[in-house]
C-alpha positions in Angstrom: 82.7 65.3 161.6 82.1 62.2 159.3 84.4 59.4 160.0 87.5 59.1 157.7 87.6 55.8 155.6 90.7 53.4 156.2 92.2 54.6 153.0 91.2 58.5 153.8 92.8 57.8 157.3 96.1 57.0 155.7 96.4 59.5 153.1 95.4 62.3 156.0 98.6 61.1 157.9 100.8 60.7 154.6 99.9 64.6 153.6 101.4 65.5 156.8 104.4 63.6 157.0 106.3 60.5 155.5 105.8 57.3 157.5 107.4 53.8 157.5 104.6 50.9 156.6 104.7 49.7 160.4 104.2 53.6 161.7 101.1 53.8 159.2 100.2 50.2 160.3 100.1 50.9 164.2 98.4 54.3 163.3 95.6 52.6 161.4 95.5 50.0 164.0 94.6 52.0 166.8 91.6 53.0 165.1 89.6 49.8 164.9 90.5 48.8 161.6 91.4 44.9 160.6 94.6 43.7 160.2 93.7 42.8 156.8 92.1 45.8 156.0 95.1 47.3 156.6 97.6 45.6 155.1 95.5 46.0 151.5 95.2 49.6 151.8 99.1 49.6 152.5 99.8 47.4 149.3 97.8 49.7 147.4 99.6 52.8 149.0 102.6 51.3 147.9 101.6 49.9 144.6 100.5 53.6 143.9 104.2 55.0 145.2 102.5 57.1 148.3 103.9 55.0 150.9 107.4 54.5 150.3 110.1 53.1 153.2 112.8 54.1 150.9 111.3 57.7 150.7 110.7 57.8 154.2 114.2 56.6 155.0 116.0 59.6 153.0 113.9 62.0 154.7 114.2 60.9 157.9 117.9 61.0 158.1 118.2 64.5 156.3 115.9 66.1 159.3 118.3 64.0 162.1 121.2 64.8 160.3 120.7 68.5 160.4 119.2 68.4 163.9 123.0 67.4 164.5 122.0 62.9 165.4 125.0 60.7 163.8 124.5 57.6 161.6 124.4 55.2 165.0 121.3 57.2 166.7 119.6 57.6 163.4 120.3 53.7 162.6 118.3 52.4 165.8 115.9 54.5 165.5 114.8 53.9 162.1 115.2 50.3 163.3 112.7 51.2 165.9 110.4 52.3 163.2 110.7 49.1 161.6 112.7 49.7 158.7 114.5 47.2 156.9 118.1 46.9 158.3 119.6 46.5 155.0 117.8 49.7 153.5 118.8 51.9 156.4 122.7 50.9 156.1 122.3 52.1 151.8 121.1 55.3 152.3 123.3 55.8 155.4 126.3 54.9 153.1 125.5 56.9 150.3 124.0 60.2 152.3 125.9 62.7 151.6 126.9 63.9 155.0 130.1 64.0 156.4 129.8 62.5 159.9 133.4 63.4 160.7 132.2 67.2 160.0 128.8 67.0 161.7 130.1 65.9 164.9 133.1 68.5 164.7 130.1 71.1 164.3 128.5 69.9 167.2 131.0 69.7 169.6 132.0 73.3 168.7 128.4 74.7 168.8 128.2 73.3 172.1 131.3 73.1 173.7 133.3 75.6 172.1 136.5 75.3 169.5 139.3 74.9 171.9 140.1 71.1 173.0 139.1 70.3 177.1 142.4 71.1 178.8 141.5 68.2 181.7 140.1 64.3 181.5 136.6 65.2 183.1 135.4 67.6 180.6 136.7 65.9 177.7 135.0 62.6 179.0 131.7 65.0 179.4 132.2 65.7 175.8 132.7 62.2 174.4 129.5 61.4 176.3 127.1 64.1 174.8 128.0 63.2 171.1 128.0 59.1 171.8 124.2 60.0 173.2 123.9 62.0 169.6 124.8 58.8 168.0 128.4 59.6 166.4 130.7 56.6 166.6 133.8 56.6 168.6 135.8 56.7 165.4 134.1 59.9 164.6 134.1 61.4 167.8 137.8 60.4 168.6 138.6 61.6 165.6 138.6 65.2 166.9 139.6 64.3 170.6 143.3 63.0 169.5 144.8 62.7 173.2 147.2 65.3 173.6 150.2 65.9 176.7 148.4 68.5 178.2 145.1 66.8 179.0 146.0 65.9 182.3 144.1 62.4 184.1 
């Protein structure tokens, strides 16, 4: 097979996913190409609209969001990607998921409906959906300490 240009490279890995400019950028890297090479072909991705962070962003936390990962997971790992800060809090903010309901889902899919009866198992809880990335808000939320969880 005939080696793929720099710019055939890129669009190959676009057609099969969305990426963030540094997850194209170490994906290029790692096959010889300059730096500077790079970086123009990236420009002109973007210039052209098929590279897009922002479009990358919005997808991303639909498919995390419905694989049941809350806005704090999600966050860091778009961070990780190397997404702006700033344009991962907007579209967190204005997704329209309600993380309150999400983790609710979760816990019940999971766990079951009924509340843990003792401090262990609700701690066991707490844990899984903090690993999921729901904030403590969220997950307390629907853990409101009641009389008959006993310490």
């Amino acid at each position: 097979m005939a080696t793929l240009s720099l710019r055939q490279r890129a669009l190959y890995l676009l057609a099969n996913r969305e990426h963030s400019r540094l997850e194209l950028f170490n994906k290029l890297k790692q096959r010889d190409f300059s730096v500077e090479e790079i970086n123009i072909t990236l420009d002109e991705l973007e210039q052209e609209k098929l590279l897009s962070d922002e479009r990358f962003v919005e997808m991303y936390i639909n498919a995390r969001s419905q694989r049941g990962y809350g806005p704090e997971r999600i966050r860091q790992e778009l961070q990780q990607k190397g997404v702006a800060a700033s344009l991962v809090e907007c579209y967190l903010d204005i997704k329209a998921t309600d993380w309150f309901d999400l983790a609710r889902e979760l816990k019940q899919k999971k766990f079951g409906a009924a509340l843990p009866k003792d401090f262990p198992t609700r701690a066991k809880q707490m844990r899984f959906l903090q690993y999921r990335g729901f904030t403590l808000e969220q997950i307390n939320n629907m853990f409101k300490i009641s009389p008959e969880i006993e310490k």
